[in-house]
N, C-alpha and C positions, 0 to 999 in steps of 0.2 A: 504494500500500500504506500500511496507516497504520502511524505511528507503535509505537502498541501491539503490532500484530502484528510488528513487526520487532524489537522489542524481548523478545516472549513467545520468535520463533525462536532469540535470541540467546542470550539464558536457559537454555534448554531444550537446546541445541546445546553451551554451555559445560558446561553439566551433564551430559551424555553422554559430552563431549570429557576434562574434570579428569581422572578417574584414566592413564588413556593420554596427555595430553598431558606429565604427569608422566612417567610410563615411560620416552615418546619425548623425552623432552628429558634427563631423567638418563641415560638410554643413550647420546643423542647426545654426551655429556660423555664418558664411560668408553669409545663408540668410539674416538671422537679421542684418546684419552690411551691405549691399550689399549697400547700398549708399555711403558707405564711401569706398568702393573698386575701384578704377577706372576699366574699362572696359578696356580693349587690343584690341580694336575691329581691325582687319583686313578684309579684303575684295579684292577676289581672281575674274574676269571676264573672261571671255572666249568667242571667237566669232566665228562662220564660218559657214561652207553652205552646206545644205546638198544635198546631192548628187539629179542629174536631175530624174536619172529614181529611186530613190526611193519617192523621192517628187510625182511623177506622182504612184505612188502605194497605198497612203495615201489614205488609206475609214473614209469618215468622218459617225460619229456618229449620230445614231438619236436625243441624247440630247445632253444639254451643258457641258453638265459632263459625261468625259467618259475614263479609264486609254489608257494610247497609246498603240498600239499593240507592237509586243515582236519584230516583225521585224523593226518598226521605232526606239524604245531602241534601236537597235543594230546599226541602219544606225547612232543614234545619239553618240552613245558613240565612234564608228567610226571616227565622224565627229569633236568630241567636247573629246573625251578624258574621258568622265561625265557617269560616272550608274547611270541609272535612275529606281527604283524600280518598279517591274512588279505593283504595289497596287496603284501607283501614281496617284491620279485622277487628268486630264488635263481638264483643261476649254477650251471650244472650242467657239471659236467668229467670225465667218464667215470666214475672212481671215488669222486668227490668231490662236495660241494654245499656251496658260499659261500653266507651269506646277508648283505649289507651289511645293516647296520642303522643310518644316520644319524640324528641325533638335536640338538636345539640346546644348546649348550656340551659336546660331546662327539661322543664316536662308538660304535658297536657293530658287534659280528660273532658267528657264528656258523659253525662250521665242523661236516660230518658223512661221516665214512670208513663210504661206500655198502659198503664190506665187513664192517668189522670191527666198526661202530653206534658209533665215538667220536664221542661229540661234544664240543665246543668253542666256549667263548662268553666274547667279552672284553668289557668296557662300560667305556671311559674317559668322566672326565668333567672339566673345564675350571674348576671349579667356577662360584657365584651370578652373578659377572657375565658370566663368557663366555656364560651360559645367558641373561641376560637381553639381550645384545648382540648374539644369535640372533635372541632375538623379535623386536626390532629390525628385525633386515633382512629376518627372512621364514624364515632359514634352517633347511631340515629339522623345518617345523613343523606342515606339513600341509593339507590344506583350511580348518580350520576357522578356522585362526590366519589364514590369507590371508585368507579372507571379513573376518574382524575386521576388520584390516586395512586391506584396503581400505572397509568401509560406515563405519570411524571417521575415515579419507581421508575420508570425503565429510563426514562431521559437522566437521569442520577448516572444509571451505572451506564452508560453510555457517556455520558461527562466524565468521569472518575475511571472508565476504561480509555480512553483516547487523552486525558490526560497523565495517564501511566507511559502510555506510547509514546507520548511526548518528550514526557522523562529519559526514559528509554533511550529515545533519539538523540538527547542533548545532553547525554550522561560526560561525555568528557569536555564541554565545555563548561561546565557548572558540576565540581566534584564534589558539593554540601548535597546532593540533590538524593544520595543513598543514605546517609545518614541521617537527614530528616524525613524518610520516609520510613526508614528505620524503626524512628523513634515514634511515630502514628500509630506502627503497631506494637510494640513494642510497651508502650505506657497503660493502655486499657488494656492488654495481659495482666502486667505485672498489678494491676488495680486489680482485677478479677479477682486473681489468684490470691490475692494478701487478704483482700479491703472485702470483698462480697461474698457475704455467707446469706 
């Protein structure tokens, strides 16, 4: 491979990687510390009732788990102001329907009385960093955030392989360049091995 081209991949891989390697390394910082962060936790409820004849339209499910239909989402977010995602699985309890609603740097629910059409919808939230300490690890973020994700995983080691090659390349006009890579691995060993039980 030449030269050039190893260096256009590096380029080009760094440049895709910046904004997220940013993310993922100031979050790495705020994980590790997250007990000494205080929480902002807020927490927003919502009540009301839903409507008579869409309550009477409600077909209950054969199992205990089953997402709400697209028409009661709509009676609810109607009713409650709230989207409720069509993938939502609702627990169903005779006269009752939970609908968890996870989310990252928080949580939501949703509750609805199959009798009487209350409904009930809380959304906590953890605030700015719990939310970005989410994205992080992936948590309650969804498909698209995974895909990210992982296809930015792959731009990582494709930055961090082409810049070994590079290394590689330029190993005798810069002879620090084994010794500090050396020492990269070299330190989170010897931490392992002493320091993490």
């Amino acid at each position: 491979m030449r030269l050039g081209s190893v260096r256009l991949w590096h380029w080009v891989s760094s440049a895709v990687c910046l904004v997220g390697m940013l993310l993922f390394a100031v979050t790495g910082i705020t994980l590790n510390h997250a007990h000494q962060i205080p929480a902002q936790k807020s927490t927003l409820s919502k009540e009301g009732v839903l409507a008579e004849q869409a309550l009477q339209n409600i077909a209950l499910p054969d199992s205990d788990t089953a997402p709400l239909s697209r028409d009661l989402r709509i009676q609810i977010r109607r009713a409650l102001g709230v989207y409720l995602p069509a993938n939502a699985e609702a627990e169903w309890y005779g006269d009752e329907v939970y609908v968890p609603l996870p989310r990252p740097g928080g949580d939501a629910w949703l509750s609805l009385d199959l009798t009487t059409g209350d409904l009930l919808y809380e959304k906590t939230s953890r605030g700015a960093i719990a939310y970005l300490n989410d994205l992080h690890k992936g948590r309650n973020t969804g498909a698209a955030w995974s895909w990210f994700i992982d296809i930015f995983a792959a731009a990582c080691v494709l930055f961090s392989l082409t810049g070994l090659w590079l290394l590689v390349r330029q190993r005798n006009n810069r002879p620090g360049t084994w010794p500090a890579v050396a020492l990269g691995v070299v330190i989170p060993v010897i931490i392992i091995v002493l320091f993490v039980h």
